[in-house]
VOBA-1610 file (N, C-alpha, C; in pm, whole numbers, padded with zeros to 5 digits, always signed):
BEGIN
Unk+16941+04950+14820Unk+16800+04910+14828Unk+16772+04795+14732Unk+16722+04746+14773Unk+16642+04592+14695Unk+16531+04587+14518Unk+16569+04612+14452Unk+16490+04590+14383Unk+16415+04472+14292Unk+16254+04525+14317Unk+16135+04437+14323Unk+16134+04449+14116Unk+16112+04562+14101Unk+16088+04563+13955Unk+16205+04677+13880Unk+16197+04606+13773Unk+16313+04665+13700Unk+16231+04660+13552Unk+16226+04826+13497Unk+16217+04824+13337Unk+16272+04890+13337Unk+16341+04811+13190Unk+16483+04824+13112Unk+16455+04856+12903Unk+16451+04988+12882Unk+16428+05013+12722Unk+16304+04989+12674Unk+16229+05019+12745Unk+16114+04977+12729Unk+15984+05042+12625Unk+15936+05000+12560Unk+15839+05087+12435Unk+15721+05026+12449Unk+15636+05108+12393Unk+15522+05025+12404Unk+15451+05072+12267Unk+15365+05036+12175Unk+15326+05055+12066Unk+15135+05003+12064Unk+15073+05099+12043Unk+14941+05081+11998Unk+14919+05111+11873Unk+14853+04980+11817Unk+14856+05018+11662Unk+14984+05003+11582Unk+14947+05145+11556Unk+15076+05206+11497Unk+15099+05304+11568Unk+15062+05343+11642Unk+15157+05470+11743Unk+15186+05417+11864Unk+15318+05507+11886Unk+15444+05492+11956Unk+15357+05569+12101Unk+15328+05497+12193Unk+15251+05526+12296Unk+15402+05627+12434Unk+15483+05497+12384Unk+15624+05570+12498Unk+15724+05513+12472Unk+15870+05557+12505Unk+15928+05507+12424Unk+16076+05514+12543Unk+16178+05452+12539Unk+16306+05420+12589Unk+16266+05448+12773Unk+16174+05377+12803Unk+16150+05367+12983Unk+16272+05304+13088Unk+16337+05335+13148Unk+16408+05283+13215Unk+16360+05324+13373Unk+16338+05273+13454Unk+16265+05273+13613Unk+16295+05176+13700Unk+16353+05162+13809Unk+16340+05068+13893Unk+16239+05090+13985Unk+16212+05017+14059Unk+16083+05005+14189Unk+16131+04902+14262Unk+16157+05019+14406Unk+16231+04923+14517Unk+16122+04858+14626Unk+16169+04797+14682Unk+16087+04719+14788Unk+16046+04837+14933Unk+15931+04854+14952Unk+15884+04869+15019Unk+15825+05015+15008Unk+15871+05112+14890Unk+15852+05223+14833Unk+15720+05260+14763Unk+15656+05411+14834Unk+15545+05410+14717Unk+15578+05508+14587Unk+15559+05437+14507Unk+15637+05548+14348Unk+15468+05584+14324Unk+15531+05723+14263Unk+15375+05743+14220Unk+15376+05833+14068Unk+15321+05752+13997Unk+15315+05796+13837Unk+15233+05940+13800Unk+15321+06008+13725Unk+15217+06137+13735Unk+15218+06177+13584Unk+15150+06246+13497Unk+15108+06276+13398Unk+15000+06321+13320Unk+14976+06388+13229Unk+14868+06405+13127Unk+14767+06276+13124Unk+14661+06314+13112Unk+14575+06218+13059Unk+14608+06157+12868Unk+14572+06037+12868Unk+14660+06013+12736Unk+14810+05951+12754Unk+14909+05951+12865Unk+15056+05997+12830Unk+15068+05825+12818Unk+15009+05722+12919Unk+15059+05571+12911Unk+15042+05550+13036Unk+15004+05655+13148Unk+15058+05586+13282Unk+14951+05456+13295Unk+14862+05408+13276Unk+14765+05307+13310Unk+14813+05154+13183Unk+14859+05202+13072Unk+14918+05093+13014Unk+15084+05093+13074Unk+15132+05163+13153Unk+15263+05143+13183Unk+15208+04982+13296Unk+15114+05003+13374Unk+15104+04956+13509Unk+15014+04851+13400Unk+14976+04830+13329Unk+14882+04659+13253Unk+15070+04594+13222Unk+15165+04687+13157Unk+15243+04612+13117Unk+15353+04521+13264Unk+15348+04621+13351Unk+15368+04561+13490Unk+15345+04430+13488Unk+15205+04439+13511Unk+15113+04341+13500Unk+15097+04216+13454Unk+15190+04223+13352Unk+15173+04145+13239Unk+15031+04109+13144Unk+14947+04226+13152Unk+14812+04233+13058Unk+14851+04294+12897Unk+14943+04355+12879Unk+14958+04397+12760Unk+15137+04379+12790Unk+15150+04372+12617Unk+15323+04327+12588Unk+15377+04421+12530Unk+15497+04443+12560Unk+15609+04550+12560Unk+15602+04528+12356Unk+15659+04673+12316Unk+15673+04693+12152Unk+15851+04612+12177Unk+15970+04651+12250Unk+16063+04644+12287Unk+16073+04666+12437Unk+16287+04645+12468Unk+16253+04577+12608Unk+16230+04509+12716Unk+16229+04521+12858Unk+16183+04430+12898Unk+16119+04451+13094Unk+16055+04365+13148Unk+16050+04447+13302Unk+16030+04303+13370Unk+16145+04322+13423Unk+16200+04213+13508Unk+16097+04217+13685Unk+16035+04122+13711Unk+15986+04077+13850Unk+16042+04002+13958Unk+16147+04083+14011Unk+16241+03983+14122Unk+16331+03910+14020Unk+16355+03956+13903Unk+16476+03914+13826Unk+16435+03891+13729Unk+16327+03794+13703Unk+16215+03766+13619Unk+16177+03835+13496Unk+16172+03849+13381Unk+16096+03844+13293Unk+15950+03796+13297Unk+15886+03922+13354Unk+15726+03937+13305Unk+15697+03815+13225Unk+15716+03845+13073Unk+15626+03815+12989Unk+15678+03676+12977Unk+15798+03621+13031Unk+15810+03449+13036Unk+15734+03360+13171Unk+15659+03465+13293Unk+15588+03417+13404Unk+15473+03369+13345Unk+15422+03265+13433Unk+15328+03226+13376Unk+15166+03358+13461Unk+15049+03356+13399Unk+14961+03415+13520Unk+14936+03449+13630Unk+14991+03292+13727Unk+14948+03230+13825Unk+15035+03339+13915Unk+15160+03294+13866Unk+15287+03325+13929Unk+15266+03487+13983Unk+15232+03537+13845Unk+15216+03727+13886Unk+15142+03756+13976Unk+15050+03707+13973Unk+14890+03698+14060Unk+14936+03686+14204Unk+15030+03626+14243Unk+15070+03570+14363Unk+15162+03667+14441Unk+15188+03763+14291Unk+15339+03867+14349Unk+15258+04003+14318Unk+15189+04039+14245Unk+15111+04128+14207Unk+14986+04176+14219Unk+14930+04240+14274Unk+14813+04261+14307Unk+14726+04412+14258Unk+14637+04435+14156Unk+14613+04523+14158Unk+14454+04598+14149Unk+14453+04739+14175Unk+14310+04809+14223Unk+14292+04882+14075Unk+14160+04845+13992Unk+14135+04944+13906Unk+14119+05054+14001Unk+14056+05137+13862Unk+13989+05269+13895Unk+13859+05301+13922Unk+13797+05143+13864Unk+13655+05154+13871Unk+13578+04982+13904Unk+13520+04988+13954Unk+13471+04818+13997Unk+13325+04839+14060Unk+13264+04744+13958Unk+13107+04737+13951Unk+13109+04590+13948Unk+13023+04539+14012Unk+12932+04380+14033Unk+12822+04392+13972Unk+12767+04282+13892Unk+12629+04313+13889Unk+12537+04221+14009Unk+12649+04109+14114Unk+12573+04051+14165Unk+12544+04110+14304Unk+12527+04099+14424Unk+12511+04126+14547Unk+12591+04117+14644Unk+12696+04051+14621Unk+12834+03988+14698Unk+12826+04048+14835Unk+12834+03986+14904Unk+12858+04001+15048Unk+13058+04103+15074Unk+13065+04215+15133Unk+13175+04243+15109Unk+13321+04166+15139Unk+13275+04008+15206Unk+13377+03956+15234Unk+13353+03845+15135Unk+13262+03818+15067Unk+13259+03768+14968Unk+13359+03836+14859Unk+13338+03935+14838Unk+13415+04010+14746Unk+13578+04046+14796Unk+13578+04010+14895Unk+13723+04029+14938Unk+13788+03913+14961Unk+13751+03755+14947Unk+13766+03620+14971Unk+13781+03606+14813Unk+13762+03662+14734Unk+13756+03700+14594Unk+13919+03682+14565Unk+14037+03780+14691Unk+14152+03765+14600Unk+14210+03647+14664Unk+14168+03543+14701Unk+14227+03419+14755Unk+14236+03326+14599Unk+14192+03394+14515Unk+14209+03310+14399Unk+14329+03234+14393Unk+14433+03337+14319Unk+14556+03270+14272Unk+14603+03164+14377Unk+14569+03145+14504Unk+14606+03073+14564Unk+14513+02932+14601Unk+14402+02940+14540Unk+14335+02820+14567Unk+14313+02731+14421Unk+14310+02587+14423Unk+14312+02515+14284Unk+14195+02519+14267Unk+14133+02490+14134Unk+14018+02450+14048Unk+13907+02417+14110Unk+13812+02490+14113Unk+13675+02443+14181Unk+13682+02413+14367Unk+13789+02510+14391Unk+13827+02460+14503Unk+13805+02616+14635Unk+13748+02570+14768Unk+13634+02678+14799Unk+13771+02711+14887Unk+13737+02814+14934Unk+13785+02910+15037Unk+13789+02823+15193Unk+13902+02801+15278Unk+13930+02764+15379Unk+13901+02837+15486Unk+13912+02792+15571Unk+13895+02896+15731Unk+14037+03002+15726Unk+14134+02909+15697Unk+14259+02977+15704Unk+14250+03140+15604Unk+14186+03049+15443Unk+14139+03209+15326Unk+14082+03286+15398Unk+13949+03297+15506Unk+13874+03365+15534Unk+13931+03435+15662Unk+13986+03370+15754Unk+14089+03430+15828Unk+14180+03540+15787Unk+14229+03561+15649Unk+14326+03639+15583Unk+14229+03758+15555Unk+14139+03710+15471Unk+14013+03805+15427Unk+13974+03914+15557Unk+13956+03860+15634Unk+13920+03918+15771Unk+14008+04004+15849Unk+14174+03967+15810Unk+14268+04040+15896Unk+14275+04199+15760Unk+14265+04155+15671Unk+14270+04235+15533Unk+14142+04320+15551Unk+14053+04280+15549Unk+13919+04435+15571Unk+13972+04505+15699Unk+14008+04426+15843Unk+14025+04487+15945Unk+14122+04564+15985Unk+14233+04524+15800Unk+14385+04626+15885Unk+14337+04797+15746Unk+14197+04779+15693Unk+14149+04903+15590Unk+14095+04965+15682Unk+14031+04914+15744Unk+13970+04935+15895Unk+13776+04961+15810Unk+13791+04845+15760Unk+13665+04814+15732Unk+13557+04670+15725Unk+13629+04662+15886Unk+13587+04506+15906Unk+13430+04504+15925Unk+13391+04622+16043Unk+13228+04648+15992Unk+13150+04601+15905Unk+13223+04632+15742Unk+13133+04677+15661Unk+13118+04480+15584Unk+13162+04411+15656Unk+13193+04228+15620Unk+13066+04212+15579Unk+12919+04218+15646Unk+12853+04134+15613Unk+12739+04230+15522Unk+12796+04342+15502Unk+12706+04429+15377Unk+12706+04378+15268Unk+12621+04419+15151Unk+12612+04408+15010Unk+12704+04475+14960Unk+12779+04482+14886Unk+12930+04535+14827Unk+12824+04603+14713Unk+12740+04611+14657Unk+12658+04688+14575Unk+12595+04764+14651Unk+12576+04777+14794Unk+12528+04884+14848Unk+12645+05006+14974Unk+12757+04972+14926Unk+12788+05020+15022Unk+12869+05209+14983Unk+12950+05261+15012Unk+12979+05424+14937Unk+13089+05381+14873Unk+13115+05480+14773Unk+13253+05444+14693Unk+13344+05490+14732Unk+13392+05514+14888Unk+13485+05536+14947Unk+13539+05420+15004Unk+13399+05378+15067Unk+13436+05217+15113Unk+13463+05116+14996Unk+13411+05137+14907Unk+13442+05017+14770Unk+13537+05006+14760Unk+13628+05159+14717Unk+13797+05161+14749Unk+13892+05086+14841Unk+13842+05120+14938Unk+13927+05036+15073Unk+13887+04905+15095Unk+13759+04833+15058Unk+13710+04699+15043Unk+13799+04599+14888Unk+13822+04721+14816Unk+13900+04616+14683Unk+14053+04670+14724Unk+14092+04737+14830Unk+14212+04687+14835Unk+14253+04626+14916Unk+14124+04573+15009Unk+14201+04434+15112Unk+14156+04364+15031Unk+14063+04366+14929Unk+14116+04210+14832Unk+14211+04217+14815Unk+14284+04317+14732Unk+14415+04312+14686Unk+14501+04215+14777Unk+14521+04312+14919Unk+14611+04261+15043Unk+14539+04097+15008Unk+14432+04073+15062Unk+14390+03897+15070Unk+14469+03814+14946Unk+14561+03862+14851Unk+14610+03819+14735Unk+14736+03802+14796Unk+14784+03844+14902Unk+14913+03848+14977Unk+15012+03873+14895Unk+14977+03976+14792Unk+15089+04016+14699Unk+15229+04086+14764Unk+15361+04106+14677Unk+15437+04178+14758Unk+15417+04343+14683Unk+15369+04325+14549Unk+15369+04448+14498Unk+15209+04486+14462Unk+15168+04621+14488Unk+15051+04634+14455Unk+15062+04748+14412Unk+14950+04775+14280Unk+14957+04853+14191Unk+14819+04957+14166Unk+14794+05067+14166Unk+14671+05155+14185Unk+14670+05247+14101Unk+14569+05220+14019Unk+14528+05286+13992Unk+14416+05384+13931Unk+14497+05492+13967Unk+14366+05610+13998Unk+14294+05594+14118Unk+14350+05579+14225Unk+14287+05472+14364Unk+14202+05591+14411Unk+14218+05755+14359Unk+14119+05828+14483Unk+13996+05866+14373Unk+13965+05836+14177Unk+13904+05917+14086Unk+13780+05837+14166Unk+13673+05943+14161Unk+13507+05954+14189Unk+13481+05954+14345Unk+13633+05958+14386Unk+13583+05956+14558Unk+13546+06153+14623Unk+13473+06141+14699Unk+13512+06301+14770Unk+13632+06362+14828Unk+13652+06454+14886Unk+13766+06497+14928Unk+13820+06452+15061Unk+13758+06390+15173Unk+13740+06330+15279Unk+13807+06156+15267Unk+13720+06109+15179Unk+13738+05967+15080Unk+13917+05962+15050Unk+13901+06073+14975Unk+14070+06080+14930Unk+14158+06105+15040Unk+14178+06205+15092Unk+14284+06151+15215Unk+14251+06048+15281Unk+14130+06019+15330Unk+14179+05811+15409Unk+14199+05750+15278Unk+14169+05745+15159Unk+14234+05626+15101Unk+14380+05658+15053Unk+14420+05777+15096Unk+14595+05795+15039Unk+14660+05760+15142Unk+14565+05793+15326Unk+14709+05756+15415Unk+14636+05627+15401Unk+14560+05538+15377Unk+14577+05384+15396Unk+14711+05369+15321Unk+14752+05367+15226Unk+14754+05342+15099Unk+14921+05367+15165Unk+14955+05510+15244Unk+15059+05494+15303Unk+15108+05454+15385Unk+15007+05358+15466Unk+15049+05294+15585Unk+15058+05173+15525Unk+15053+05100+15413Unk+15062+04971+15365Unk+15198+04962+15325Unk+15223+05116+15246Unk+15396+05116+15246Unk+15498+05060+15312Unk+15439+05165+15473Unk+15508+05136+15589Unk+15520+05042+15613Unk+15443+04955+15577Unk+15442+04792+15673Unk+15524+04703+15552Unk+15592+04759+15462Unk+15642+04686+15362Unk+15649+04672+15244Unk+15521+04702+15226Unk+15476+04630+15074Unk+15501+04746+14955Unk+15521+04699+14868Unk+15591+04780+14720Unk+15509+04839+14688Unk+15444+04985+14656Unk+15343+05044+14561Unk+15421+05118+14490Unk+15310+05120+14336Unk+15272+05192+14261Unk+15182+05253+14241Unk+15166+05411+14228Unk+15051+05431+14207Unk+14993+05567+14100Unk+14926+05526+14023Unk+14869+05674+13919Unk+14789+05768+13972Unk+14789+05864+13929Unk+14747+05988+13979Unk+14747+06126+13878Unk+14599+06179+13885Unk+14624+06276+13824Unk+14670+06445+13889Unk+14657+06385+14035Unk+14690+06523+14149Unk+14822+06499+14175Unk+14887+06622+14110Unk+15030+06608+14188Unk+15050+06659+14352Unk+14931+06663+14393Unk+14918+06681+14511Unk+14895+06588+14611Unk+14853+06497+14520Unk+14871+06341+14559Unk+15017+06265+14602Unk+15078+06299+14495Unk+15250+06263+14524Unk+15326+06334+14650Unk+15278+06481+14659Unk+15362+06569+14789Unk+15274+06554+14907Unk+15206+06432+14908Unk+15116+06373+15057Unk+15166+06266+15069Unk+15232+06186+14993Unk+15226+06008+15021Unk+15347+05953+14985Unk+15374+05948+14867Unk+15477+05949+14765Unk+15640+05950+14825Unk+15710+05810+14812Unk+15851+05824+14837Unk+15867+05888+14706Unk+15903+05834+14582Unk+15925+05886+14509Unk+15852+05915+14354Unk+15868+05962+14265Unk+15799+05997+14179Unk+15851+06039+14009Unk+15782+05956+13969Unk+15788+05914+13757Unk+15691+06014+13764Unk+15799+06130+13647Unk+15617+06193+13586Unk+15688+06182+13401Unk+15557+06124+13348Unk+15569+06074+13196Unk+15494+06188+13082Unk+15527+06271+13007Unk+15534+06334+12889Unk+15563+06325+12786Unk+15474+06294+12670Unk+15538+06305+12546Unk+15602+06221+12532Unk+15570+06095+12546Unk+15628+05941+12574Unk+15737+05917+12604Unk+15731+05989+12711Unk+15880+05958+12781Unk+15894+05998+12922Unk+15992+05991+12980Unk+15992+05995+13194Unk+16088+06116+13132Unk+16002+06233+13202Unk+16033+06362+13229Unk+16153+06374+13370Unk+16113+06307+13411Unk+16193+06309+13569Unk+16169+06200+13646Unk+16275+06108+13725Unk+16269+05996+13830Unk+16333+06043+13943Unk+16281+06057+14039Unk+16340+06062+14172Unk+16267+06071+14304Unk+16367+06132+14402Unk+16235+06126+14554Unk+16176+06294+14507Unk+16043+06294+14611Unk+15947+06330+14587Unk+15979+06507+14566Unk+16033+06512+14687Unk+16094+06674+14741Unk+16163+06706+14591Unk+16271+06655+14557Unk+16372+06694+14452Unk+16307+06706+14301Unk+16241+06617+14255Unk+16161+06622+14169Unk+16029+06686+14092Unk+15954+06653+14253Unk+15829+06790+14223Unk+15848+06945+14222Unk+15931+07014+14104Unk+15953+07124+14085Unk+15850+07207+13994Unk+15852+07304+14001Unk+15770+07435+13933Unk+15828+07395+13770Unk+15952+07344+13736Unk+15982+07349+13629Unk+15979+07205+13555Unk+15971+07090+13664Unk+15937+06985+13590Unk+15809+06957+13571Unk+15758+07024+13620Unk+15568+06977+13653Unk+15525+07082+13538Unk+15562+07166+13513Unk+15544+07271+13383Unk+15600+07187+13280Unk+15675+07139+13248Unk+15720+07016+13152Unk+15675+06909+13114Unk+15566+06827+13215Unk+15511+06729+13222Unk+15322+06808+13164Unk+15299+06868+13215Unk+15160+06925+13233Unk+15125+07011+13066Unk+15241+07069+13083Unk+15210+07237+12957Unk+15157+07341+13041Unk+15187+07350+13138Unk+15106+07477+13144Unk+15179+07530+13314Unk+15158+07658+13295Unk+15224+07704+13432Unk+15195+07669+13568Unk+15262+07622+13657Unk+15286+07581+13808Unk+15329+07629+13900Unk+15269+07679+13993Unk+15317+07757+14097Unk+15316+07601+14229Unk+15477+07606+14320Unk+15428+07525+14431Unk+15446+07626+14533Unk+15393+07601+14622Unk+15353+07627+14743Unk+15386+07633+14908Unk+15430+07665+14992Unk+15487+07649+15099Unk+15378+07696+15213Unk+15338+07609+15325Unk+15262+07653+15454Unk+15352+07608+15584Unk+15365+07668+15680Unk+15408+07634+15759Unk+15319+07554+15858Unk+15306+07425+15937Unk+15223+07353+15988Unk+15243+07368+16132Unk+15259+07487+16243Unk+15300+07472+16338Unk+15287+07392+16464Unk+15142+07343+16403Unk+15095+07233+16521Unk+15156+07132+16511Unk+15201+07080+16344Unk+15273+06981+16371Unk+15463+06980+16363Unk+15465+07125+16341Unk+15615+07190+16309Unk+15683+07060+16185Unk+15597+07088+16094Unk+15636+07076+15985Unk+15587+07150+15862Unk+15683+07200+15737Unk+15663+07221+15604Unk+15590+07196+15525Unk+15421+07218+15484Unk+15332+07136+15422Unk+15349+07204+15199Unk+15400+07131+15134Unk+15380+07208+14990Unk+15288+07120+14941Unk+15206+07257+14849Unk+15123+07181+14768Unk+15151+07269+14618Unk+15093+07231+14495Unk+15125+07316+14373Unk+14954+07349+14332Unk+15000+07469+14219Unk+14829+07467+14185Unk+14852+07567+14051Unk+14797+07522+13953Unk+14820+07550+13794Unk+14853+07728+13849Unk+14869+07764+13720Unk+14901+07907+13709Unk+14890+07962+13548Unk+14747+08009+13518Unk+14676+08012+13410Unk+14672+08145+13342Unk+14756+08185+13306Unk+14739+08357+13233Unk+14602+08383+13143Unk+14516+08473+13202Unk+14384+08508+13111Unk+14387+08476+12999Unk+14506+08534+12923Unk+14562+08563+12772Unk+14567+08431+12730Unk+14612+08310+12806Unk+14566+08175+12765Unk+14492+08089+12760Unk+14411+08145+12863Unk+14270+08076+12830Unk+14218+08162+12740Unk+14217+08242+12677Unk+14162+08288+12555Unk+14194+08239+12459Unk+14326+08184+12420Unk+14324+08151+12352Unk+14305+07996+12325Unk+14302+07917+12460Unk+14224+07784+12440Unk+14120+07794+12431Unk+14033+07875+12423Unk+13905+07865+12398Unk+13872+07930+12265Unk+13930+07990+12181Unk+13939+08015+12046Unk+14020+07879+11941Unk+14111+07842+12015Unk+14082+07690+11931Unk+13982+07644+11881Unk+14001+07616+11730Unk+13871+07538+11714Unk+13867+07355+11717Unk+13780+07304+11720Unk+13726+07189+11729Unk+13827+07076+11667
//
């Protein structure tokens, strides 16, 4: 398999604390990896250092061979594309305004959007399947659709790798499965993801394979099935995991999902912790 990104010894340092420490990961082409962990652990500064928004303590994470942190902006922008977790306007933007938005890296200085940009913009809302929503106010529309509207910006960036995260936090439960199978049909058609997540139930829906990070460090790398175990997810989390087995006969397939496993006796005593 082809690989798109490569980190190699990688640390990262805030301050003075050691945020994570000896990362080694590849990320192949056309794969969705999906980062799983504690709140706190790095997964959202793992994906800025991707990025090239924040710089490695040691290390290094190569882009198509590349060294990150010797690319210039432009360059990443062009190969990289990514969805916060949260995106507010204060202006009114038309939603294809806001999605003509990722034609940036590709247009020079003071220089407007083409038929050809807006053409892209247009195939990009319509393959979210939110071409409809083009000539709305992007400040008025649901935050299900906001989701799927900032990631055909993304796509309008014609990146090869795109990066998410937290792509389903503040959506409903409805919201979240269409924005996970979008999210897996973009796979399909090629394109490299990454993505954070605090549901490991998220990973056993979408997910080729799967990083889960603890205690500053990758607990486990691999495909999804082999990895998401009762005993690594208890390793990553702290706390007990039961997974799950349903049989799907309509579609005669195996559906697992996991779901904590909380002894009384321990929540008593997290709640006698003091402050």
């Amino acid at each position: 398999m082809e690989k798109v990104i490569e980190i190699l010894n990688a640390s990262f340092v805030y301050g003075k604390q050691l945020v994570w420490h000896d990362i080694n990961l590849d990320i192949f082409k056309g794969e969705l990896l999906c980062l799983l962990g504690a709140n706190g652990c790095g997964k959202t500064t793992l994906l800025n250092c991707i990025h090239g928004d924040q710089t490695l303590e040691n290390g290094s994470i190569l882009l198509n061979g590349k060294q990150i942190e010797k690319m210039q902006t432009i360059q990443i922008a062009k190969q990289i594309g990514v969805v916060f977790q949260e995106h507010t306007t204060p202006f009114p933007y038309s939603v294809l305004d806001v999605v003509l938005m990722g034609r940036g890296p590709h247009l020079g200085m003071f220089k407007s959007p083409s038929d050809k940009d807006r053409g892209i913009a247009l195939k990009s809302l319509k393959s979210m399947g939110v071409l409809a929503l083009k000539d709305k106010r992007y400040t008025e529309i649901s935050g299900g659709e906001r989701q799927l509207v900032l990631i055909a910006r993304t796509l309008t960036q014609e990146p090869e790798v795109i990066l998410l995260d937290e792509p389903t936090s503040f959506l409903d439960f409805k919201n979240q499965a269409l924005v996970l199978e979008m999210i897996r049909k973009l796979a399909r058609k090629g394109l490299t993801i990454i993505m954070t997540s605090h549901f490991p139930n998220h990973a056993l829906i979408c997910a080729d394979r799967v990083a889960l990070m603890s205690n500053g460090t990758m607990v486990a790398i691999g495909e999804t099935h082999k990895i998401m175990t009762e005993i690594n997810l208890e390793k990553t989390y702290d706390i007990g995991v039961k997974i799950l087995s349903v049989n799907d006969k309509e579609n005669g397939k195996t559906i697992k999902f996991c779901m904590p496993c909380i002894k009384e006796e321990h929540i008593c005593e997290l709640l006698e912790q003091p402050e």
